[in-house]
BAZA-454386 format. One record per residue (C-alpha): residue in three letters; x, y, z. Coordinates in steps of 0.001 Angstrom, whole numbers, padded with zeros to 6 digits, always signed. Layout:
# residues N
AlaXYZ;...
# end
This chain:
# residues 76
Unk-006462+037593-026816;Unk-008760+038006-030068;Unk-011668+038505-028193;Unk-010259+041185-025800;Unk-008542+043410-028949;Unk-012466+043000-030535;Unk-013997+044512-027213;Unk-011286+047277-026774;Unk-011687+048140-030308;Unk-015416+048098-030293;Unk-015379+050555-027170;Unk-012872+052757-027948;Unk-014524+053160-031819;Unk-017319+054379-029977;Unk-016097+056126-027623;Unk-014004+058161-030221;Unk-016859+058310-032563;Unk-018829+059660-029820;Unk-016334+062110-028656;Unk-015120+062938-032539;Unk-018734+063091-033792;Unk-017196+060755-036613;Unk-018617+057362-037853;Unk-017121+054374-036932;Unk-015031+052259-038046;Unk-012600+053920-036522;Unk-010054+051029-037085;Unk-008680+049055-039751;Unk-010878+045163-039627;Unk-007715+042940-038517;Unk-004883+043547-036218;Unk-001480+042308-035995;Unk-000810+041012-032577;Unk+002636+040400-032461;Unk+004584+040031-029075;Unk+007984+041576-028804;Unk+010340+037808-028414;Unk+014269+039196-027933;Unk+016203+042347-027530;Unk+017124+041771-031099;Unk+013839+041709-032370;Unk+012917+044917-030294;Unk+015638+046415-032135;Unk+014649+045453-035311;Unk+011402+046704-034734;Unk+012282+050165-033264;Unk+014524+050615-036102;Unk+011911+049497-038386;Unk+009425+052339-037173;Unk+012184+054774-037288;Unk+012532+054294-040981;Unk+009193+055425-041298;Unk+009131+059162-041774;Unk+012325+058844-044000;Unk+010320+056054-046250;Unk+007578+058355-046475;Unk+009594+060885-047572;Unk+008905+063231-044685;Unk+012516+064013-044046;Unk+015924+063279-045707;Unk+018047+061751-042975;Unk+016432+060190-039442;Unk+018420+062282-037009;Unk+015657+065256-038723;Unk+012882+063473-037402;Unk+011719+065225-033775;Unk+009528+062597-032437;Unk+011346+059145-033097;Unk+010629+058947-029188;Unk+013508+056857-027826;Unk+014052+053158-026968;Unk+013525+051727-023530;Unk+015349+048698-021721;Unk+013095+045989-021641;Unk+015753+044432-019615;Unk+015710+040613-021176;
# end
């Protein structure tokens, strides 16, 4: 798995460099590769990264936020 995140990262940094006219690195040098185990971690997670814009200080309350997206069934 390490080896295909370094290739996709490698070609889409230049690709986006390319088509940016930016220098690379485009992303950060490690990666968290985490898989998504339960429904309850999935949760955790989605509530997690709807925190965000309210930790940031962005907004006041989450229901503000437009773009929180919205949770799929991963039916487990």
């Amino acid at each position: 798995m390490a080896e295909w995140m370094q290739m996709w990262k490698s070609v889409s940094s230049r690709q986006l460099a390319a088509a940016l006219n930016i220098t690379t690195p485009t992303w950060q040098p490690e990666y968290f590769d985490r898989y998504l185990r339960s429904r309850e971690n999935y949760g955790q997670k989605w509530n997690y990264v709807k925190q965000n814009a309210l930790r940031a200080g962005l907004i006041k309350e989450d229901e503000e936020w437009l773009y929180s997206g919205s949770i799929l069934d991963l039916m487990w």
